[in-house]
C-alpha positions as CSV (number, residue, x, y, z in Angstrom):
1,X,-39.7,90.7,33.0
2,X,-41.6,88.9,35.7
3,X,-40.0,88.3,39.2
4,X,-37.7,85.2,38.5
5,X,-39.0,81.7,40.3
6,X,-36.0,80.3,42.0
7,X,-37.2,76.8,41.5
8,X,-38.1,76.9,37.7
9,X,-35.7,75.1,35.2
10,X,-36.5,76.1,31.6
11,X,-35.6,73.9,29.7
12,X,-35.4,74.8,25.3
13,X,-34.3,72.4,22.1
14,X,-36.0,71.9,18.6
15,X,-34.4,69.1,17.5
16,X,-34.6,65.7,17.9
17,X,-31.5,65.0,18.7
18,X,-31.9,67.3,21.7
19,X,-35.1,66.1,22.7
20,X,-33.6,62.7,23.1
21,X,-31.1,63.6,25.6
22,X,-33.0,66.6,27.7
23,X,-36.0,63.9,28.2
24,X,-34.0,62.4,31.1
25,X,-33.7,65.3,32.5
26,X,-37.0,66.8,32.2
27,X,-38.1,63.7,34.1
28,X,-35.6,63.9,36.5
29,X,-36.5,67.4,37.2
30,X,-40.2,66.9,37.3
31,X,-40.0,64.1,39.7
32,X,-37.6,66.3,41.9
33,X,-38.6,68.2,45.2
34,X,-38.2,71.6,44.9
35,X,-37.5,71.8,41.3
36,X,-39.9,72.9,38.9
37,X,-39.3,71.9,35.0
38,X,-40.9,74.7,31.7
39,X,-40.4,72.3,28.5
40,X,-40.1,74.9,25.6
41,X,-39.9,73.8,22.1
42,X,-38.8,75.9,19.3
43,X,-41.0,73.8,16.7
44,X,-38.0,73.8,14.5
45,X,-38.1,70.2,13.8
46,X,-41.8,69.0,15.0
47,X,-42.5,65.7,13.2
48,X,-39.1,64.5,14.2
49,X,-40.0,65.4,17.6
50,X,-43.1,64.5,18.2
51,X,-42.3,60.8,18.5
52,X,-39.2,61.3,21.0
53,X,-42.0,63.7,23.4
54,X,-44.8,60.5,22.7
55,X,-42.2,57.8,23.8
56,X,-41.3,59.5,27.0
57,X,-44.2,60.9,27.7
58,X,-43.6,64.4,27.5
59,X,-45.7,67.5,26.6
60,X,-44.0,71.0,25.7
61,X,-45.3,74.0,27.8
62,X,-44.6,76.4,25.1
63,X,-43.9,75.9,21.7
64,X,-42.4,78.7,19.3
65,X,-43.3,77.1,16.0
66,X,-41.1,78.6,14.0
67,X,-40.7,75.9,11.9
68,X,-40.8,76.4,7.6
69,X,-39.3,75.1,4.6
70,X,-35.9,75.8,3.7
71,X,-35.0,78.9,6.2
72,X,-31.4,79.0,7.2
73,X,-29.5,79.0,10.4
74,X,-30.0,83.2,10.7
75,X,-33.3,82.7,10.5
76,X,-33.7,79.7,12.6
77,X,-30.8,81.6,14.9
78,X,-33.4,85.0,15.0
79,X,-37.1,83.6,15.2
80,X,-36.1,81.6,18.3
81,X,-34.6,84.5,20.0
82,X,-37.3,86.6,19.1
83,X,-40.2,84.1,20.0
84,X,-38.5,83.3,22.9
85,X,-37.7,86.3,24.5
86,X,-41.7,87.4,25.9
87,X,-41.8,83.5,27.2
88,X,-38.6,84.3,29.6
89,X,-40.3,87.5,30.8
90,X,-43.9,85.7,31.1
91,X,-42.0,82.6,32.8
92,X,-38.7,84.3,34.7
93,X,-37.5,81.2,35.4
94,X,-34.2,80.8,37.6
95,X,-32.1,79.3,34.5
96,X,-32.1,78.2,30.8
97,X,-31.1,74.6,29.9
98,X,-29.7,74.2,26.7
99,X,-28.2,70.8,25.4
100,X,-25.3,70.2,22.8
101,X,-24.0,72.8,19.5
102,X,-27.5,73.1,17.8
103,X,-28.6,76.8,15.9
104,X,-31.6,76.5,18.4
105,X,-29.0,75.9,21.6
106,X,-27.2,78.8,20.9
107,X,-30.0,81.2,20.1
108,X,-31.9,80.6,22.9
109,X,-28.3,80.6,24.9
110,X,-28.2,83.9,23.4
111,X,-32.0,85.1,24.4
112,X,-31.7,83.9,28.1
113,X,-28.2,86.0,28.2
114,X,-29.3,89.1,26.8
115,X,-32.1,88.7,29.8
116,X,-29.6,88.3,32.5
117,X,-30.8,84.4,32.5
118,X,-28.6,82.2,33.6
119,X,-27.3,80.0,31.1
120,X,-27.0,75.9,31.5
121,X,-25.1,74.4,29.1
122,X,-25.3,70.3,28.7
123,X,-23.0,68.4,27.0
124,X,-20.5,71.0,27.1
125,X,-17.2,71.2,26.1
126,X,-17.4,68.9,23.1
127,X,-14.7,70.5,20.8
128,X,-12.0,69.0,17.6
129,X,-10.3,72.5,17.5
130,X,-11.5,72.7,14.0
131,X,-14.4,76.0,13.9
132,X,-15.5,74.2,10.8
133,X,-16.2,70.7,11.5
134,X,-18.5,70.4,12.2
135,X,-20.0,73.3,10.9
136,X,-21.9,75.0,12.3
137,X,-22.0,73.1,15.5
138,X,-18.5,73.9,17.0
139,X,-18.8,77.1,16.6
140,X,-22.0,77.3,18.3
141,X,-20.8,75.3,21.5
142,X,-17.6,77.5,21.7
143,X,-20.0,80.6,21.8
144,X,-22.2,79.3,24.2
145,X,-19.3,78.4,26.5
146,X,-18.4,81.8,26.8
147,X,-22.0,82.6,27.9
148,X,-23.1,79.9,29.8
149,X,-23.3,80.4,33.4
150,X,-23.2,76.1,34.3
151,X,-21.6,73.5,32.2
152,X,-22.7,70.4,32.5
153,X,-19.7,68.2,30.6
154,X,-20.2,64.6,30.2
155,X,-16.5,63.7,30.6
156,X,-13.6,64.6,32.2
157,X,-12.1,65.7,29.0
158,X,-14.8,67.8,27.8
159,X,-14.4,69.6,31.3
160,X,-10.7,69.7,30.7
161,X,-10.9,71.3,27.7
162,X,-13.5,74.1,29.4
163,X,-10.5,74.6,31.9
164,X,-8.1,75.2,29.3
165,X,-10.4,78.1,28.0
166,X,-10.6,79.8,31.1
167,X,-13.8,78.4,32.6
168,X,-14.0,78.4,36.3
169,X,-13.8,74.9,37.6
170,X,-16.3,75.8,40.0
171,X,-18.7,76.4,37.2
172,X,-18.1,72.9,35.5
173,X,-19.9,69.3,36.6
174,X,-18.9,66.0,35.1
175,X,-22.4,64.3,34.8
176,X,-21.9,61.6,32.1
177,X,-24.3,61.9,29.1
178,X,-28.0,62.2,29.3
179,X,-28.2,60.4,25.7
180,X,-26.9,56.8,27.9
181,X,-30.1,57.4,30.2
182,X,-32.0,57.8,27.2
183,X,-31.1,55.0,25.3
184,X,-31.6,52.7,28.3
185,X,-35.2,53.3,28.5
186,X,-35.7,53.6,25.0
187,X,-34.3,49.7,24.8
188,X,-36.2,48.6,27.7
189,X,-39.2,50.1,26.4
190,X,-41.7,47.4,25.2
191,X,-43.0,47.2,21.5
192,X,-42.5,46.3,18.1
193,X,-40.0,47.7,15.9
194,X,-42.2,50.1,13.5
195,X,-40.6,50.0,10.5
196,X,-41.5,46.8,8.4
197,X,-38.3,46.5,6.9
198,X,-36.1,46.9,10.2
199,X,-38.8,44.7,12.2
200,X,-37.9,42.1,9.8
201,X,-34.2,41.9,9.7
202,X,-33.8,42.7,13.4
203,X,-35.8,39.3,14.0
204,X,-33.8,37.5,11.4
205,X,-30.6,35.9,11.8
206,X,-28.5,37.8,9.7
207,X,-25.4,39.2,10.3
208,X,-26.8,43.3,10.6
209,X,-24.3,46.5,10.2
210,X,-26.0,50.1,10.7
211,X,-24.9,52.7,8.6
212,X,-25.7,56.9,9.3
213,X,-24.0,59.1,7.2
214,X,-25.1,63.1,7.0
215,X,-23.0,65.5,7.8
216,X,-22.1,68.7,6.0
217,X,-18.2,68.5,5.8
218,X,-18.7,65.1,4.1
219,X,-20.7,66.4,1.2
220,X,-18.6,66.6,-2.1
221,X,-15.8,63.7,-2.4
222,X,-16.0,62.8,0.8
223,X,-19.4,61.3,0.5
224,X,-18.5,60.0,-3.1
225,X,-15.7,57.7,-1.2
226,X,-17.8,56.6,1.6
227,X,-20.6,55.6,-0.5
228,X,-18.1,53.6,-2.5
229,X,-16.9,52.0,0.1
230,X,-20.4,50.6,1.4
231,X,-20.4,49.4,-2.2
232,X,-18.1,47.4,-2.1
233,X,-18.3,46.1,1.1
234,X,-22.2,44.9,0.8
235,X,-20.8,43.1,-2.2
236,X,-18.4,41.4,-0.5
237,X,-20.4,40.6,2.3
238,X,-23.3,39.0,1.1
239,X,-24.4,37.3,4.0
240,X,-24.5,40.8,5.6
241,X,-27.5,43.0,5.8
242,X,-26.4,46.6,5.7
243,X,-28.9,49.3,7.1
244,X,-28.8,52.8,6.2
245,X,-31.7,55.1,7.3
246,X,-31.2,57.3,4.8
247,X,-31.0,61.5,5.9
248,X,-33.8,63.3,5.0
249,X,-32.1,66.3,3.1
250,X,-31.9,65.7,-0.5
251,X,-28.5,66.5,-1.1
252,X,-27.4,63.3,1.0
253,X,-29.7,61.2,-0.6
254,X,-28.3,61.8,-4.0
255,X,-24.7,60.9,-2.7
256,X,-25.9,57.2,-1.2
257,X,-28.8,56.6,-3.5
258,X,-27.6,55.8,-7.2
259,X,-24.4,53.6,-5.9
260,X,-26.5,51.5,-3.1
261,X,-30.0,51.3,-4.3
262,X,-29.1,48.4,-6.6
263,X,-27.7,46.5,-4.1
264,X,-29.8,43.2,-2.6
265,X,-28.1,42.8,1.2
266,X,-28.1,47.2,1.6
267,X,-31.6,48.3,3.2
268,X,-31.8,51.8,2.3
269,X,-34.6,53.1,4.8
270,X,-36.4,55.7,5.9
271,X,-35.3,57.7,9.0
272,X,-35.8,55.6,11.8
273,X,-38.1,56.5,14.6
274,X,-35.2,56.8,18.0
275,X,-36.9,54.1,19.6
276,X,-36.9,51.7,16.7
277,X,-33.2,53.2,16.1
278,X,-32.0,52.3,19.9
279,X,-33.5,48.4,18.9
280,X,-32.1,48.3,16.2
281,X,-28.6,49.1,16.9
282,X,-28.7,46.8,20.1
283,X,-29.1,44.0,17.4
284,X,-26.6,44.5,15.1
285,X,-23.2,43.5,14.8
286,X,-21.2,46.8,14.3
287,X,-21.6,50.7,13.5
288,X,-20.6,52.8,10.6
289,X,-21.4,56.2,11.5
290,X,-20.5,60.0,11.4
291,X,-23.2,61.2,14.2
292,X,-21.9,62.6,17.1
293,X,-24.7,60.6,19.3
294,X,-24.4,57.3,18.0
295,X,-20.8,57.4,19.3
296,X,-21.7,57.9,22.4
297,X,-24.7,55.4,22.4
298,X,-23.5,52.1,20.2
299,X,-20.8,51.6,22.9
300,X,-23.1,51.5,25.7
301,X,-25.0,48.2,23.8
302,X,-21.5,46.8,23.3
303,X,-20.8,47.7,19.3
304,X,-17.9,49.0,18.2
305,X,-18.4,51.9,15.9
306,X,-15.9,53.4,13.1
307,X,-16.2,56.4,12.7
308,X,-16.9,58.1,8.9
309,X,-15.0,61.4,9.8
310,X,-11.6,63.0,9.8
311,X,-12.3,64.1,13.3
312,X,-14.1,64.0,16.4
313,X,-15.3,66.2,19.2
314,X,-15.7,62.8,20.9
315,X,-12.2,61.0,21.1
316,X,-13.1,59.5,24.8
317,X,-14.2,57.1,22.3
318,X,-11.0,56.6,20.7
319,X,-8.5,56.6,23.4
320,X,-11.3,54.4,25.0
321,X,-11.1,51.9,21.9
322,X,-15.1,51.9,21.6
323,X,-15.1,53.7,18.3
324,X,-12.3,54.1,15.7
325,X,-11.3,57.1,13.3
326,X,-11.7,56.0,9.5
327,X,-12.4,58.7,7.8
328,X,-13.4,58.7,4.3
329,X,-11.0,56.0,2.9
330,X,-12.6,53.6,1.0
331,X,-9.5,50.7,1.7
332,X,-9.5,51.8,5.9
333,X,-13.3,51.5,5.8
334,X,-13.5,48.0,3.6
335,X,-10.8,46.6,5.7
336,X,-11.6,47.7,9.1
337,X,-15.2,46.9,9.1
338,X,-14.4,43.1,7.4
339,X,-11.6,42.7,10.3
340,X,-14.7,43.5,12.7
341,X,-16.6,40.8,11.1
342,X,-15.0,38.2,10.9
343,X,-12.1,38.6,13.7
344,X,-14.1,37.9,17.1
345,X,-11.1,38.9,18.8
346,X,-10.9,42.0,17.2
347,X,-14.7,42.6,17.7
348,X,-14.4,42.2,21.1
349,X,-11.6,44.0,22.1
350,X,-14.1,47.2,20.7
351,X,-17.2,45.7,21.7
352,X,-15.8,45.1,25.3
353,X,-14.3,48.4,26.3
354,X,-15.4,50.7,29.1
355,X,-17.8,53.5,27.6
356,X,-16.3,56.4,28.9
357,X,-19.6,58.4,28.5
358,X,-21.4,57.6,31.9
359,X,-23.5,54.6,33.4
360,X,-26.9,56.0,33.0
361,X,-27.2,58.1,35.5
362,X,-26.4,61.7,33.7
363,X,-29.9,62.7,34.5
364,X,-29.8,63.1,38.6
365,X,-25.9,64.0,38.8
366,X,-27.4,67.1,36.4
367,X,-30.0,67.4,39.2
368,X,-27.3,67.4,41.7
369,X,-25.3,70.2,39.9
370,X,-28.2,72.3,40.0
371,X,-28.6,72.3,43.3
372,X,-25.5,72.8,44.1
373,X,-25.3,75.8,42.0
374,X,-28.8,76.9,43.3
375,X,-27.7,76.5,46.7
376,X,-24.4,78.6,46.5
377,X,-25.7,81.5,44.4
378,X,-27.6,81.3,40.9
379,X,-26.3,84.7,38.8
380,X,-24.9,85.0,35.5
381,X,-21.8,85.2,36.7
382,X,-21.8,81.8,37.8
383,X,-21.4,80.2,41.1
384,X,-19.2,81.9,44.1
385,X,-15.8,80.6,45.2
């Protein structure tokens, strides 16, 4: 391995969900004085992020491309440790960011450890005390907690939950979440709304809900009942446009597609470019969703969100009153999102709540934290007392 550069932040993500919230940061540490910022991609997901790196205006240093059709986590676990490994010793930089509980996080967590890298870990200490759901994301942040040298939590719960597993307080900064930075600029951003459909009903002046739905643990019943539900709702509210940007993996699609596709006020789309995504959701009404992000972001626009999951690794939320636990009951979900409809005092009690998931400035409290750490000591075995 090459002699390690003390000022060189490498940061490494292949999805887009990851690229979203690491491009504060890489601009942050790129417009920073004595910080130096490597951007590698593990090509895992490239046409999803492509658009995120056009928007902000980012361009990968190294990219891994291990991308093909239909591997599984192993193999997306092992090409990204093995690709990544001769760009650490070409590079040596001082530390390894990593953002969130993705396959990619974890294996290139894993690749900076085994070469006495230190490990940054944002968005740490997300947990529901459940190692399968999600699957296989909370089992991938709990691992990379125990190697990660920094942890970068974006509340005060996430860090004391990395307390309660032993981690050194000295080793953990409250920074907010990059993703509220990110979703900012993406709003404030000028330009159309791509999509034809979405451009359309977000200059309209129809009543607009937006509905996600993808994740593993749903598939099976689950699903069945929330599809149901949307059902039965769009029916009932028929001066309501519902829109769903529909998951690309099949097996989702087959779960919304035969109960909402006959449906005149439910816009089943494609998925959404983020950009288009942040304008929409600061034009509609409320949130149906069971992404982890969109929890964090909605709030920050002033929309209340309900949550399709049993669970959360984000109840700040909750106990804020921002987003609301509904699981996959189809009589909760009916009745909770018509209450939100059509109950402006009910709306706004959600839609008015403090976000407990930062103010937008995630991105240069992370910058702080790493010079902090820089200054008393980077090593793997984190910072000195």
């Amino acid at each position: 391995m090459t002699s390690t550069d003390s000022s060189l932040m490498m940061v490494v993500y292949g999805t887009r969900p990851e690229a979203i919230k690491c491009a504060p940061i890489i601009h942050a540490l790129r417009g920073s004085v004595g910080l130096r910022c490597c951007v590698v991609l593990t090509g895992q997901h490239p046409d999803m992020v492509q658009p995120i790196h056009d928007g902000f205006g980012i361009r990968e240093d190294e990219n891994l491309d291990i991308f093909s059709h239909g591997q599984s986590l192993a193999q997306i676990a092992g090409k990204t440790m093995t690709r990544l490994t001769p760009v650490l010793r070409q590079h040596g930089p001082a530390a390894v960011l990593v953002q969130g509980d993705t396959t990619s996080a974890l294996a290139a967590g894993l690749a900076a450890f085994y070469e006495g890298v230190p490990v940054v870990h944002i968005e740490a200490g997300l947990r529901t005390e459940s190692i399968t759901s999600p699957f296989p994301e909370e089992g991938n942040r709990r691992l990379l907690s125990h190697i990660a040298t920094l942890h970068l939590a974006a509340t005060a719960g996430n860090r004391d939950n990395l307390l309660r597993e032993g981690i050194a307080q000295s080793n953990i900064f409250v920074t907010g979440n990059p993703v509220i930075d990110a979703l900012h600029l993406a709003v404030a951003t000028p330009g159309p709304v791509k999509d034809p459909v979405v451009a359309d009903l977000v200059s309209s002046d129809r009543t607009l809900v937006l509905v996600t739905s993808h994740r593993r643990e749903s598939w099976g019943e689950p699903m069945r009942d929330i599809a149901q539900a949307l059902r039965r709702l769009a029916l009932q509210e028929v001066e309501t446009t519902f829109i769903f940007p529909l998951h690309a993996n099949p097996v989702v699609r087959d779960y919304y597609v035969p109960v909402l596709a006959d449906v005149a006020n439910v816009a089943l789309v494609e998925p959404l470019e983020y950009f288009d995504l942040a304008k929409l959701m600061a034009r509609v009404k409320i949130v149906l969703t069971d992404s982890g992000g969109i929890q964090e972001e909605a709030p920050a626009l002033g929309k209340p969100v309900l949550v399709l999951r049993q669970d959360t690794e984000r109840p700040e939320g909750v106990v804020a009153g921002t987003a609301e636990l509904v699981g996959h009951d189809p009589d909760l979900i009916v009745r909770r999102a018509t209450e939100l409809l059509h109950d402006p005092a009910e709306w706004s009690r959600m839609a008015h709540a403090v976000n407990p998931y930062g103010d937008g400035h995630a991105a240069q409290l992370t910058i702080a934290a790493l010079r902090t750490w820089l200054a008393s000591g980077a090593t793997v075995e984190g910072l000195t007392s």
